[in-house]
N, C-alpha and C positions, 0 to 999 in steps of 0.2 A: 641956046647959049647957056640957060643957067644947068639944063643936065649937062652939059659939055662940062663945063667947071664944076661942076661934081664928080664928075668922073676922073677929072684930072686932081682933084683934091683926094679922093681913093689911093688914086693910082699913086701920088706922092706920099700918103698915111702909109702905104702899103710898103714902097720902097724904105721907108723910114724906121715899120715897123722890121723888115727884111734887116735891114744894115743893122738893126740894133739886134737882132737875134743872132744874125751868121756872119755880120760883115764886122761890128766894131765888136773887139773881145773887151769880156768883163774881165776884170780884176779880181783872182780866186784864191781864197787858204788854200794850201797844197801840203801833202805830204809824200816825202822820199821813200819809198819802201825798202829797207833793207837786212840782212841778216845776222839778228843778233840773238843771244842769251837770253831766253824767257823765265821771267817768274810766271809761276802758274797754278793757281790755287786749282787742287784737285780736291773735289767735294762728292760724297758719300754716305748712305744711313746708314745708321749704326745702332745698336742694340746695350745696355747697360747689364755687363756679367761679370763673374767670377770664377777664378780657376781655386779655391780654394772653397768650394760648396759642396757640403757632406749631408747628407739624407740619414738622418738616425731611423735607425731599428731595434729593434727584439731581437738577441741571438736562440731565444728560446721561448715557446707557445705558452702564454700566461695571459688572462687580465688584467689589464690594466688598473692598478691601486690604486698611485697615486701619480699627478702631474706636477712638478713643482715650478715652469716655466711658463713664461707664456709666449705669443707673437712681441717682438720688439726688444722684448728683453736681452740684455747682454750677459752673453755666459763664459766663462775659461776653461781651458782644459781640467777633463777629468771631475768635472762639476755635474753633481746627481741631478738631472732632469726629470726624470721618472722611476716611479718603481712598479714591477708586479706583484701580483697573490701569490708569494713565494709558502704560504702553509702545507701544501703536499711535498715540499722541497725537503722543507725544514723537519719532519716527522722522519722523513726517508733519511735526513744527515743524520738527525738522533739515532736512530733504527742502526746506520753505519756505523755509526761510531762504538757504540754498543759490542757489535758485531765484531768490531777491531781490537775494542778490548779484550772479549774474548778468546779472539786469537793470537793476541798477545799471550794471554796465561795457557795455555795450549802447549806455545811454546817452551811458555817457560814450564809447564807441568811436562811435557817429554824431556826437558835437559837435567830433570832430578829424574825422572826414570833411566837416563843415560846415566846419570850418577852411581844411582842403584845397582842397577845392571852393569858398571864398571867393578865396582870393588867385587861385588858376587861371581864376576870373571876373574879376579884378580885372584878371592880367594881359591879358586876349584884349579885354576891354574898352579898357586904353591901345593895344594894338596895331591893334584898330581905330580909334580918333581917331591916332595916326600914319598907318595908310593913308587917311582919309579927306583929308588934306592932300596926301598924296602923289600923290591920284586927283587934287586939283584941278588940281593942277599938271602934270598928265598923266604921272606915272611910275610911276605902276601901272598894270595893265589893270584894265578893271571887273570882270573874273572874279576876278581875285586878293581885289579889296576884297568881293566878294559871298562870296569862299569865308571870309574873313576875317569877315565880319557874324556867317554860317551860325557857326561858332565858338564866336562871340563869345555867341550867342542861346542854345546848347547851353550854354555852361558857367551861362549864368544857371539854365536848366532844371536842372540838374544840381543846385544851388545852393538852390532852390525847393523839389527834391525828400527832399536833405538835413534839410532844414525840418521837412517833415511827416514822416522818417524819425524825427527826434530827437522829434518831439510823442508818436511813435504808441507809442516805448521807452518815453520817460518815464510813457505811461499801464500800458503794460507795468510798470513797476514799480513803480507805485503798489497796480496789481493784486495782485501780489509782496507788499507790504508790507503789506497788506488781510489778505491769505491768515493773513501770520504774527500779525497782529495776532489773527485768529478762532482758529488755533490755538492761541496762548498765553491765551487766554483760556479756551479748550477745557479745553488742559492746566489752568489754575490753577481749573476749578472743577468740577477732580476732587478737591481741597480740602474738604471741606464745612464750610464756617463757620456758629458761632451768629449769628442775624440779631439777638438779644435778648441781654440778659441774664436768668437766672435757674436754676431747677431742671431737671434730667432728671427728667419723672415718667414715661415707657416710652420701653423698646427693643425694637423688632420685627423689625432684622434683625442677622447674623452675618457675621463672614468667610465670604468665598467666593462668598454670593446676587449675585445679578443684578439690581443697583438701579435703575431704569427712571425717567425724571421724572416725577412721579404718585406713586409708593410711595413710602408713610411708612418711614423712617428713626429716627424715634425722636420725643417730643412734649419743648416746652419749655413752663414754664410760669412767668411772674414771679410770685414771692408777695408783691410790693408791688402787683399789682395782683387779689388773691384778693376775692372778694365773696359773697355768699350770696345767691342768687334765691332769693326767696320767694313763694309764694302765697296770693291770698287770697279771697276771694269777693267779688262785684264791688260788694256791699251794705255795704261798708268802705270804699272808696272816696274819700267826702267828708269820713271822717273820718283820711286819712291827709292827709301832704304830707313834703316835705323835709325833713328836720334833727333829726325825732323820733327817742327814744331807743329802743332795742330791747333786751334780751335774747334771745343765740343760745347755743344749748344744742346738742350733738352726739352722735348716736347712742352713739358711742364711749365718750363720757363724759358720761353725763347729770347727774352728780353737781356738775358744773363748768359754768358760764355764763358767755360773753362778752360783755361790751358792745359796743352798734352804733348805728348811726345809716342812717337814709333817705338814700340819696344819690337814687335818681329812684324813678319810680314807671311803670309803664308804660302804654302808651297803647293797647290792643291788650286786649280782653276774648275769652277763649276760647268759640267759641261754641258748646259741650258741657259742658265744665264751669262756665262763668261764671264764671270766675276769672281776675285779672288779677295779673302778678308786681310785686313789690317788690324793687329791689338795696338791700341793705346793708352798709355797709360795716365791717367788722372794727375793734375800736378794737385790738384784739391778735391775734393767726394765736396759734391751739394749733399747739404746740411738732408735734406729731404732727398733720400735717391730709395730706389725699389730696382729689383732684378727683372731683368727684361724691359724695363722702361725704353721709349724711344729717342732717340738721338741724331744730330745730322752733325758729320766733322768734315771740317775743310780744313788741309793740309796744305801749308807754303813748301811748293817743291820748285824744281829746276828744270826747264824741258831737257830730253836725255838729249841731244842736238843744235845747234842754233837753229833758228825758222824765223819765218816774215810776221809779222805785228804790225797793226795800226793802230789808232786811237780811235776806240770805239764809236763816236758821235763823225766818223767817217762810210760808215755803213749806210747804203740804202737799198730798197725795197721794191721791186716792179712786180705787182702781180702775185705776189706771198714768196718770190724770190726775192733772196740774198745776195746783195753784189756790191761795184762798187763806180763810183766816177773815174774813169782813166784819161789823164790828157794824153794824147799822140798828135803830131804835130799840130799843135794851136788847138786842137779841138777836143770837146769832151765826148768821152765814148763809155757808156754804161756794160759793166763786164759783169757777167756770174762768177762767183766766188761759193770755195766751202769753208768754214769755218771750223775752228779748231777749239782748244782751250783758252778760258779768259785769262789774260797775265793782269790783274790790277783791274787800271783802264783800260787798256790795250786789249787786242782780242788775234788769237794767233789765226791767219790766213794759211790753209792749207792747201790749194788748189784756184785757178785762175789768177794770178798776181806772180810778177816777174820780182827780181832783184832790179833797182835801178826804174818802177814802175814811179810815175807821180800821179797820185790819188785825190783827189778833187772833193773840197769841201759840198756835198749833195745838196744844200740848199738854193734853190733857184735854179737846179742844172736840168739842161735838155739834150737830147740826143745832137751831137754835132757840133753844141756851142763853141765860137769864139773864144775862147779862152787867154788867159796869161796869168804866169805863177807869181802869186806873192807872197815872194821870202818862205822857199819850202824846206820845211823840217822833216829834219834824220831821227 
């Protein structure tokens, strides 16, 4: 008798525990899956650069004299950073110059021989129109007025040759004044001027090195012109464009975020990673920034389409899959799902989930349950 009524006390626990699992439904948060307008933070690393970073050099083989810059420092255009051992420059411009003067008075010493050699044509020319009167009248011999022509035809030659004497100086000293013009030009850019204005962010060489044209000398970098490349994968794409807002966040300081905006987007998908960059631009430079430093930005963008969203804490898990609680008539039934981007809370459903689907708050759900919605939200 007493196992008889243990068994029937089983068998009543058992229908009790039955009806309360599959027969009476629980009362469940619900949500309406439907097609709307995603905000959607698309998130990316990014890297701290700039398009306005120039690498100084040497246009010319010298050591290095003098540095007047250092790392950190702030410089402007056209401001002397360094100089060279400009002393074999500077002997060679005196040496020119020298030279120039020279043929300056070159010149000017052939245009008083043109001088000379003018009037001395001039005269042998009247002395011949006198002998040719004197021949008429027969008081010259013809040999006197032939040796008189002969003369007269020399000192033109002469005269001629004066000419091309003064053309050939003056190119002479144009040559001259070339020379000193390369040397002083030599000389002054053993100078090395900022071509920018902005920061020293390195210095790579020392007094004394052997600076070659090619060899970096030290980097400039403007901080009005600092931006953050970003990356993203190439399936963000149509939902980015120009003008959108970002949050940039920096290794250094992850506690601190800066506002930003899209200035372009790039044209050029990597074809390994599939990833295409984003510049943004700084709406503020942290007080402490370095080039190349790392960054992570998340962009508030638009899905390019509407798509289905739920509220995240509607997600659960069987087995390291993703999925979700679905009621179909009365009962809960556990579906795989892909997941898409996060919009906020919400998290975009890309696969497995209908339009018009009602999704079941996962806590306490079992394969099957009983179910009824309460007050489901759109």
């Amino acid at each position: 008798m007493v196992r008889l009524i243990s068994t029937l006390l089983a068998v009543v626990a058992a229908i009790g525990v039955f009806s309360g699992w599959y027969i009476w439904p629980a009362n469940v948060e619900a949500y309406v899956a439907t097609q709307r307008s995603l905000a959607r933070e698309v998130a990316g690393p990014g890297l701290l650069g700039a398009t306005n970073q120039v690498v100084v050099t040497a246009r010319i083989q010298a050591f290095l004299a003098e540095v007047l810059v250092d790392q950190n420092d702030q410089v402007g255009t056209g401001q002397v950073l360094a100089t060279l051992n400009a002393t074999d420059l500077q002997y060679q411009l005196a040496a020119a110059i020298a030279n120039e003067r020279a043929a300056a008075e070159t010149v000017r010493e052939s245009e008083l021989e043109r001088d000379r050699l003018a009037i001395a044509a001039a005269a042998a020319k009247a002395d011949l129109e006198r002998r040719r009167i004197l021949l008429a009248r027969k008081s010259v011999s013809q040999s006197d007025f032939d040796l008189t022509e002969s003369t007269q035809k020399q000192a033109e030659a002469e005269m001629a040759r004066a000419v091309v004497t003064i053309e050939r100086s003056k190119a002479q000293s144009a040559k001259a004044s070339a020379e000193v013009e390369q040397l002083r030009s030599r000389v002054a850019e053993t100078s090395i001027r900022s071509p920018v204005e902005g920061v020293v962010v390195s210095r790579s060489r020392t007094v004394g090195d052997l600076l070659s044209p090619g060899v970096e000398l030290m980097q400039i970098v403007d901080p009005k012109s600092l931006l953050v490349f970003a990356r993203f994968d190439e399936s963000a794409m149509a939902s980015l464009h120009p003008g959108q807002t970002a949050k940039v966040t920096f290794s250094s300081n992850p506690q601190r975020s800066y506002a930003a905006s899209i200035l372009r987007i790039g044209r050029q998908v990597d074809q390994e990673t599939r990833e295409f960059t984003v510049d943004l631009r700084l709406e503020e430079v942290p007080a402490s920034w370095a080039v190349g430093q790392r960054a992570n930005v998340v962009i508030q963008a638009q899905s390019p389409a509407p798509g289905l969203a739920i509220p995240q804490h509607f997600l659960a898990r069987d087995q390291g899959r993703v999925g979700l609680w679905v009621a179909r008539n009365g009962r809960a039934y556990w579906t795989p799902v892909s997941l898409g981007y996060s919009s906020g809370t919400d998290i975009e459903i890309t696969r497995g989930l209908a339009v018009g689907d009602v999704v079941l708050n996962p806590i306490g759900r079992f394969q099957y349950q009983a179910v009824t919605v309460a007050a489901p939200a759109q």
